[in-house]
N, C-alpha and C positions, 0 to 999 in steps of 0.2 A: 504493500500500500504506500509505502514510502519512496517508495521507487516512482508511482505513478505520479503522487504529488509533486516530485521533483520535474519529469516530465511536463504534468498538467503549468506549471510556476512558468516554467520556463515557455514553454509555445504560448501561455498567457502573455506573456511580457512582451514573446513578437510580435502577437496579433495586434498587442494596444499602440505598438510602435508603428505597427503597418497605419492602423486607423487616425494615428493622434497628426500621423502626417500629412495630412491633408488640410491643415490649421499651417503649414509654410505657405498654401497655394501658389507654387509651382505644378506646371502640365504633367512633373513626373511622377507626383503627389495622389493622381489621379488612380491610375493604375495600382499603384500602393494600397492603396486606400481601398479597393476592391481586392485586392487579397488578403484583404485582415483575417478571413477565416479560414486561409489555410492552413494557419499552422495548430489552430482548433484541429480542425481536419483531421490531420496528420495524428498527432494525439490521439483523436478518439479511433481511427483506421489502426493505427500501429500497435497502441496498447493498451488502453481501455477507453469505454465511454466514463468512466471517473475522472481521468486524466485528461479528457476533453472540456469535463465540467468541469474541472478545477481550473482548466486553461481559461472558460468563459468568464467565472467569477474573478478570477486573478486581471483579467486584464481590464475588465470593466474598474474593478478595485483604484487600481492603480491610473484609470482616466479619470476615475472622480476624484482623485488626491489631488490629479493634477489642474485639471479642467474645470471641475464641480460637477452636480449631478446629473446636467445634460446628457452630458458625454458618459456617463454608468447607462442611465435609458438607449440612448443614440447605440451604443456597442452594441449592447445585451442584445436591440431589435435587430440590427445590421449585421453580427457579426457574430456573436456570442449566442442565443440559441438558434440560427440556422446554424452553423458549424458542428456543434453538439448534436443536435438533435436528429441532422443527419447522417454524421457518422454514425450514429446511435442504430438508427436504420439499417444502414448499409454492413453493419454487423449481426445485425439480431439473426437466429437462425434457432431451428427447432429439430429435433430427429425426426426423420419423415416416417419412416415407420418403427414407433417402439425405441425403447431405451437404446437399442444396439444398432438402427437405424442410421442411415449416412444423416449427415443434414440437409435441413433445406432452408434457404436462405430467404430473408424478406423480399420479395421481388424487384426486380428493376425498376419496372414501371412503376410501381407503387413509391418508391422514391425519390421517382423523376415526379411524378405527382406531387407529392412533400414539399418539393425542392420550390416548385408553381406557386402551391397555395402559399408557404411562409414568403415569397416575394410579394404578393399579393397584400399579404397583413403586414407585412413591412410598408409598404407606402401607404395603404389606407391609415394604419397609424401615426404618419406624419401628418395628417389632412390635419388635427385641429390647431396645428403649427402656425395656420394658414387662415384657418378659418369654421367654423361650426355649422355650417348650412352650406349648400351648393352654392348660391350669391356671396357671400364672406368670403368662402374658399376660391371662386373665380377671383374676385376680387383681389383679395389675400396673394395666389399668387401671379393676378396683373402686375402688382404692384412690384413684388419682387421682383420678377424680370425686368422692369422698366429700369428699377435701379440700377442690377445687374448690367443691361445694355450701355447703361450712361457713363459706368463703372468702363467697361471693359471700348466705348466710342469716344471717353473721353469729352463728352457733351456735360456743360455748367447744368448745377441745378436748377434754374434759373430759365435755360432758354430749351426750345422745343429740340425734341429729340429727335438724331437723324439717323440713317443707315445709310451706308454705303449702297452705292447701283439705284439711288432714288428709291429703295423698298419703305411701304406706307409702314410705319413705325405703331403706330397702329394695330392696322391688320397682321401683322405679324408677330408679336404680341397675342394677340387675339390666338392665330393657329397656333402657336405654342404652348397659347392655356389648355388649347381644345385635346393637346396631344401628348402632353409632359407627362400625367398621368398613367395614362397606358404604357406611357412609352419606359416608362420609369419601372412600373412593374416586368416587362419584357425584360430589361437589361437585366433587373435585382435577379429574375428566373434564370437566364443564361452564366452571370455571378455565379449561382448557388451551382450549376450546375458543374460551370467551369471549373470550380476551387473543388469538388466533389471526385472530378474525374484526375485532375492534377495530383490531390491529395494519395488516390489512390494510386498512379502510378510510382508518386516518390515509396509509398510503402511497398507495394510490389518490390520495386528496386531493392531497396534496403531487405527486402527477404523477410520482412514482420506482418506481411498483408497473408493471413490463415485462409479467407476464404479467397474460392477460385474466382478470376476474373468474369467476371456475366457477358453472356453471350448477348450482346447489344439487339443483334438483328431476330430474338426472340424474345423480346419485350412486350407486353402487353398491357392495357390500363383496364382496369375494373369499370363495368357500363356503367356505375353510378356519377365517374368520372364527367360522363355523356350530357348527363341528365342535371348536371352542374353547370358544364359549359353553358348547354340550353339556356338554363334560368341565369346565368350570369349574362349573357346577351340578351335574356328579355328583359333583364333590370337595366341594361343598358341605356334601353331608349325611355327608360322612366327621367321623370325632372329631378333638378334639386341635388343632394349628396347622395342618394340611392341610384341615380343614373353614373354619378362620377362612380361609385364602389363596384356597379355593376361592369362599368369600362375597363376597370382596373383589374375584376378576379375574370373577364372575359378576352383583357390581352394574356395575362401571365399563363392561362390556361390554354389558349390557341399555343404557345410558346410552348408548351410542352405535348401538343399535340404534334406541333411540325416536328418535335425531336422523335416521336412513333414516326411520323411519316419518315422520317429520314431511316429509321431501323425496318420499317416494311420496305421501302426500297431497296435497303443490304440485303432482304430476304429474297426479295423475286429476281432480283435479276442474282443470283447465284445462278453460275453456271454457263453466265453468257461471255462470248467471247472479246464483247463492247463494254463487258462489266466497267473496268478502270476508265472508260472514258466515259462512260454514262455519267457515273458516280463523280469523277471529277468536274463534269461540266456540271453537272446539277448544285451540287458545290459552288462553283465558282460564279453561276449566274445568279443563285441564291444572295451570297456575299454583295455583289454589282448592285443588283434588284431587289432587295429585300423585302419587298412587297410579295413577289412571286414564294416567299415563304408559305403563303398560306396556299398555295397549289399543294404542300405536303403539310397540313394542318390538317384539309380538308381528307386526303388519303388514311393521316392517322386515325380520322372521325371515321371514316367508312370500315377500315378494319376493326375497330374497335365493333362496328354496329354488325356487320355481313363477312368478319375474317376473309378479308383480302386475300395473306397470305395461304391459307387451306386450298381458296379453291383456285390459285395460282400455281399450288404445288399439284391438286388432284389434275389441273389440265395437263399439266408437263410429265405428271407420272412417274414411277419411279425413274432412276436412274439405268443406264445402259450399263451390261455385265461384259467388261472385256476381257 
């Protein structure tokens, strides 16, 4: 136990140093500052979920000493229990059959799922940051980004604010508000995801990662997942803070549907000879086009609903016996 605290202390101390840096703002502060729960991560993947939780309380600790109690909340949501809670996950396992039974692991899916929704409660708990009603919170953060822009254009307090390229200062403004949100839970979802799958390769590496690596393009989400999305897109178009909550758990969750889509694609085309180039151009026009992510959002949705991959393998049939 003392072993892990020494561990948990220590990847605490990283994590808070990853996160406190972004209080220099500097551009490289950025990136920092979104891996603060890796070394959570790493901890609880390596060698217990204790030593993850001691990393989360250690390093929130040590923000509020320095920072005050902002920064204890700001961690804890951001960085200290997604990090915990998913490696937590990503470890659990049960014997599959009976005492002497192999194991069997808490599923992929269902952690990519995890990884969605705590992005999701992560931003909807900043909203009363901002504001308490849909009106307050547009408002709330019009206003912050005007400063922000004035901050970062160099325009006086005083006189009207400008963009470069003639852009109406304004409406621009305006689409930012409409899109921060969603946009914001997407990123925290690919975060949790990215620091999840990173954490696991350092341990792999180091030879401390006990369970086998998950077979990505056999991922599945449970249909209640389905019937979430749904209702989070139908809250979407409601008014007020319940249409913002509803935009927010209905990007983070599209965001991990496109990550199925992207593992039913490794499933079907196994076996083709355009494999490596399909896969990499879908990749790379994804990246360019990011919009065209939900062309494999929609695919996750449909496997999920009609098993894509089943009747993709029942048409192609077994394999040929040379």
């Amino acid at each position: 136990m003392v072993h892990f605290a020494i561990i948990g202390i220590g990847a605490g101390a990283a994590a808070a140093l990853l996160f406190a840096s972004v209080t220099s703002g500097t551009l490289l502060s950025i990136p920092l500052f979104y891996l603060a729960p890796l070394p959570i991560m790493i901890a609880g993947l390596g060698w217990s979920y204790w030593a993850a939780l001691t990393a989360a309380l250690t390093g929130a600790l040590a923000l509020g000493v320095v920072f005050g109690a902002v920064f204890v909340f700001a961690f804890l949501a951001g960085a200290g229990v997604p990090g915990w809670w998913l490696a937590y996950l990503a470890m659990l396992a049960r014997p599959a059959g009976g005492h002497e039974g192999p194991l069997e692991w808490y599923p992929t899916g269902r952690v990519v799922a995890w990884a969605a929704i705590l992005a999701a409660l992560l931003v909807v708990v900043a909203i009363p940051n901002l504001g308490t009603d849909g009106e307050s919170f547009r408002a709330g953060l019009h206003d912050a980004l005007a400063r922000m822009l004035r901050v970062q254009t160099g325009t006086p307090v005083d006189t009207p604010l400008t963009l470069p390229g003639g852009t109406d200062p304004e409406r621009f403004i305006n689409f930012l508000v409409s899109v921060i949100p969603a946009t914001a839970a997407v990123l925290a979802t690919l975060t949790n995801l990215f620091n999840l799958w990173l954490a696991g390769r350092v341990v792999k590496f180091s030879g401390r990662l006990t369970r086998p690596w998950p077979q990505i393009s056999a991922m599945r989400f449970p249909p209640m997942l389905t019937a979430a999305l749904v209702l989070a897109i139908a809250l979407s178009f409601a008014g007020g803070l319940i249409g913002v909550v509803g935009s927010i758990f209905s990007a983070s969750l599209l965001m991990a549907y496109g990550v199925l889509g992207f593992a039913v694609l490794h499933s079907i085309t196994q076996g083709m000879n355009s494999r490596p180039f399909l896969l990499a151009g879908t990749y790379l026009v994804v990246l360019m086009i990011g919009w065209l992510v939900l062309a494999l959002c929609l695919l996750g949705v449909l496997d999920t609903m009609i098993d894509v991959r089943a009747r993709v393998a029942r048409k192609r049939g077994p394999p040929a016996i040379t």
